[in-house]
C-alpha positions as CSV (number, residue, x, y, z in Angstrom):
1,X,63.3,107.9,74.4
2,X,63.5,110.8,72.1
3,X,65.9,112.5,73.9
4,X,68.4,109.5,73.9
5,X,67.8,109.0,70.3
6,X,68.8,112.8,69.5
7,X,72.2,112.4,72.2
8,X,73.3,109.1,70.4
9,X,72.5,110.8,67.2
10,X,75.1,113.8,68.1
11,X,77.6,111.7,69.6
12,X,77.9,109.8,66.6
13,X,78.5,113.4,64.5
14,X,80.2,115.1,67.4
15,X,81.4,112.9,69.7
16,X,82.0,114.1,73.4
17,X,85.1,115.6,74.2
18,X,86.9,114.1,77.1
19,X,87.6,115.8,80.2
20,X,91.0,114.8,80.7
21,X,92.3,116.9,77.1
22,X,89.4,118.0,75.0
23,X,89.9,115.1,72.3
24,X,86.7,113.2,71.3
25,X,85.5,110.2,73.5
26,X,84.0,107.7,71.9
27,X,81.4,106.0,73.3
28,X,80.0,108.7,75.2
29,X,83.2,107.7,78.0
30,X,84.0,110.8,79.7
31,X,88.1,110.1,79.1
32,X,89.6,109.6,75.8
33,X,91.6,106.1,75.4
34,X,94.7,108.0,75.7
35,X,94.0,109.8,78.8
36,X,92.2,106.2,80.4
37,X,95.5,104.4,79.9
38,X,97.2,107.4,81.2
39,X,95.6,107.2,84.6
40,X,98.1,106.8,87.6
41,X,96.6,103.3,89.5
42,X,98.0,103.5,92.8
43,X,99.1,100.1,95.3
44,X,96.4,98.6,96.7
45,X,98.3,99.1,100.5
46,X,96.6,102.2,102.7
47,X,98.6,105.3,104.0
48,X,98.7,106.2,107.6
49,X,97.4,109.5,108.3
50,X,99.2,110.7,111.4
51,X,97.1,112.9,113.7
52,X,99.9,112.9,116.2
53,X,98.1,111.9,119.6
54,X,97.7,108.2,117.9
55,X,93.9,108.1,116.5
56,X,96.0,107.5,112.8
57,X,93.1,107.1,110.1
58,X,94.2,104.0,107.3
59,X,93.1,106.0,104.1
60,X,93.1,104.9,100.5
61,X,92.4,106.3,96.7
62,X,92.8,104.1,93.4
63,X,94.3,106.9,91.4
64,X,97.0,109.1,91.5
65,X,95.6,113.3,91.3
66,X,97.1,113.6,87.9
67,X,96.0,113.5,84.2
68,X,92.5,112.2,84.1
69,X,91.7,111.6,86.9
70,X,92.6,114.8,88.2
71,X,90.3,116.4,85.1
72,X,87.5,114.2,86.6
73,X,88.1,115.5,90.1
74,X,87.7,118.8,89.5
75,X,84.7,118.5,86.4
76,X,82.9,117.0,89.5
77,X,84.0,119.5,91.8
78,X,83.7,122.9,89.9
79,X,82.0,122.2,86.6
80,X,78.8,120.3,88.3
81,X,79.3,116.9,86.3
82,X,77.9,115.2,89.3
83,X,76.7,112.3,86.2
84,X,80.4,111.3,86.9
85,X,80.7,110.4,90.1
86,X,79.2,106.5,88.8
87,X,82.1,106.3,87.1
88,X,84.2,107.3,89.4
89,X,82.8,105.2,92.1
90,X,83.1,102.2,90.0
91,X,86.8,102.9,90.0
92,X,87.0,102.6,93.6
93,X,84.5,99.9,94.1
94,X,86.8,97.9,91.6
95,X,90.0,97.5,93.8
96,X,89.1,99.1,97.3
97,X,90.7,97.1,100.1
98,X,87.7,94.7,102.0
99,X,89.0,95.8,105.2
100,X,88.6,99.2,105.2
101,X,84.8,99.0,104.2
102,X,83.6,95.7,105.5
103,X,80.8,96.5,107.8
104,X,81.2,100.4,107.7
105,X,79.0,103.1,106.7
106,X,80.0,105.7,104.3
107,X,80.3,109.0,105.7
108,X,80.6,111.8,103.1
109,X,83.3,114.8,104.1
110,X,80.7,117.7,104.5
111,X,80.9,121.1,102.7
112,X,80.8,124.1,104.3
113,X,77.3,125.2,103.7
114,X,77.8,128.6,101.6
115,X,79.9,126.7,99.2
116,X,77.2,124.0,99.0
117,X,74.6,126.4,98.4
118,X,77.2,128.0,95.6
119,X,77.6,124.7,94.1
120,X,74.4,122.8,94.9
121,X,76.1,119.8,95.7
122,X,78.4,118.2,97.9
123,X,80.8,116.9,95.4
124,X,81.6,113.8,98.5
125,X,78.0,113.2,98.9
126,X,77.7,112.1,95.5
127,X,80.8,109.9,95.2
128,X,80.2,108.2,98.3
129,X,75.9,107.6,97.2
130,X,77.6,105.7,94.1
131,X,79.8,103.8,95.9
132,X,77.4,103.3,98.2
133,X,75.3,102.2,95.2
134,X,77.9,100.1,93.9
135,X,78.9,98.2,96.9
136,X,75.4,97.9,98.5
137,X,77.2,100.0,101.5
138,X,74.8,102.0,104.5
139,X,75.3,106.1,104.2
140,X,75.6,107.8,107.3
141,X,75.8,111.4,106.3
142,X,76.0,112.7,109.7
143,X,78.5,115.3,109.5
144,X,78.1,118.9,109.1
145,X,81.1,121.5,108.7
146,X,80.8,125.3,110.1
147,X,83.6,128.4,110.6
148,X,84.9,130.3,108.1
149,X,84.3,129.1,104.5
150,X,87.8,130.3,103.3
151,X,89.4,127.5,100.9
152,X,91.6,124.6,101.5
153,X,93.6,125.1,98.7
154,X,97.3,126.0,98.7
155,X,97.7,125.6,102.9
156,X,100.0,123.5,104.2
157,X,98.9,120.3,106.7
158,X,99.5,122.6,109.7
159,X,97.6,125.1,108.5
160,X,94.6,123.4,107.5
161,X,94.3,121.7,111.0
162,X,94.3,125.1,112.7
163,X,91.9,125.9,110.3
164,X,89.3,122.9,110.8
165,X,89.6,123.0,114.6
166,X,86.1,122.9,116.2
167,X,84.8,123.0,112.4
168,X,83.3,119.7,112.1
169,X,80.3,118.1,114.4
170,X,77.5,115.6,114.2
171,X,74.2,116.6,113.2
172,X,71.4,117.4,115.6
173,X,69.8,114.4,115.8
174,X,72.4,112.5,113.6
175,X,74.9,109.5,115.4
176,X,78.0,108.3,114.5
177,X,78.3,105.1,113.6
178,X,80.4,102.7,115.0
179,X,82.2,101.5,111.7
180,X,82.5,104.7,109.8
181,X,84.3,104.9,106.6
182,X,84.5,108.7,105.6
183,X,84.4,109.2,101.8
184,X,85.6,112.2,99.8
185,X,87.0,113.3,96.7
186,X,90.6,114.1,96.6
187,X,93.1,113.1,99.4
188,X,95.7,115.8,99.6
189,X,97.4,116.5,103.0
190,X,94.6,114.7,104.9
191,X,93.5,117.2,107.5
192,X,90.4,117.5,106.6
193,X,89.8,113.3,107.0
194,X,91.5,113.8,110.2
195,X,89.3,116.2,111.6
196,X,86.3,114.4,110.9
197,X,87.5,111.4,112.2
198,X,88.1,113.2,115.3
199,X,84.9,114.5,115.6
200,X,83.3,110.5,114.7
201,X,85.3,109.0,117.6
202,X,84.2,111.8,119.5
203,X,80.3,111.2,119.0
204,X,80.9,107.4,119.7
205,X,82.4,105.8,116.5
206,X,84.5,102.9,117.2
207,X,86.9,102.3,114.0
208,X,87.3,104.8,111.4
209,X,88.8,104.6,107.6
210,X,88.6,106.6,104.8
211,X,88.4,106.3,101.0
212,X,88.7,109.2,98.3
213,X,88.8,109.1,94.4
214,X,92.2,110.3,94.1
215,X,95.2,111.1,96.0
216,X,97.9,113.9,95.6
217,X,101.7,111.8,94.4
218,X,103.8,111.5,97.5
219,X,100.8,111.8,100.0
């Protein structure tokens, strides 16, 4: 109790700043108002991501990887706010298409395991236990990822499939379930979605989606 007293006591001398552009947040809110009406809502309609021997994954995000919710992406990802990922999940909770979850079980997109142990968290892991949370959803966290731990970042589609091949299995001991709906962060060329899903219907998974927070314009 005393601790909340003392936080609502400095928020209402300092208020927080917001993630999105450093301006106080009122309300302890981790965006400003300006940067919360500045977020990029995106069509309710899934993309298609092609794998090219026609196991296409339907994947969808609420929000556009811009402006604040691109700040919240990457406070999750690389500043450890994992406190956000509530927020965030609520956010996708809100408008996420029925069909893509109904009956499925959230699979988080797993992190190679020296960049958990960097981090201390998979940033996927936590957004999809909220949304789990949130939409009274089964996890299945029953992938793991191996290989070389060299980042994502700044490849091209191509290259981050050649990258991920033989990358991703199932856990000893773990299944695959047969309505899996993978979960992770940011959707950007969606290579890494489409190599779990590979490895799901692989193990024995029958129908596989995907959700994420965000997802890069044009994607």
């Amino acid at each position: 109790m005393l601790s909340a007293l003392w936080r609502n006591a400095l928020a209402s001398v300092a208020p927080p700043a917001c993630f999105g552009c450093g301006a106080s947040a009122p309300g302890a809110l981790p965006l400003c108002p300006v940067c919360r009406d500045g977020l990029g809502w995106l069509s309710p309609e899934a993309v298609t991501l092609e794998a090219g021997d026609g196991t296409d994954v339907e994947a969808w995000a609420p929000l556009a990887y811009r402006g604040g919710a691109k700040a919240l992406a990457r406070a999750l990802k690389f500043r450890g706010a994992v406190a956000l990922a509530d927020g965030m999940a609520a956010q996708v909770v809100a408008s996420v298409p029925a069909a893509l979850v109904e009956g499925g079980s959230l699979v988080p997109v797993p992190l190679h395991p020296a960049r958990r142990r960097r981090r201390g968290f998979n940033q996927a892991e936590a957004l999809a236990r909220a949304v789990a949370g949130r939409a009274g959803l089964e996890m299945a966290d029953c992938l793991m990822r191996a290989g070389p731990r060299g980042t994502q970042m700044g490849r091209d589609r191509n290259e981050r499939l050649a990258a991920l091949t033989g990358a991703m299995s199932v856990r000893p001991g773990a299944r695959a379930p047969s309505r899996a709906v993978l979960v992770d962060d940011v959707l950007t060329t969606g290579a890494t979605l489409l190599a779990c899903a590979a490895t799901l219907r692989a193990a024995g998974s029958r129908h596989v989606t995907a959700i994420a927070y965000a997802r890069t314009p044009g994607r």
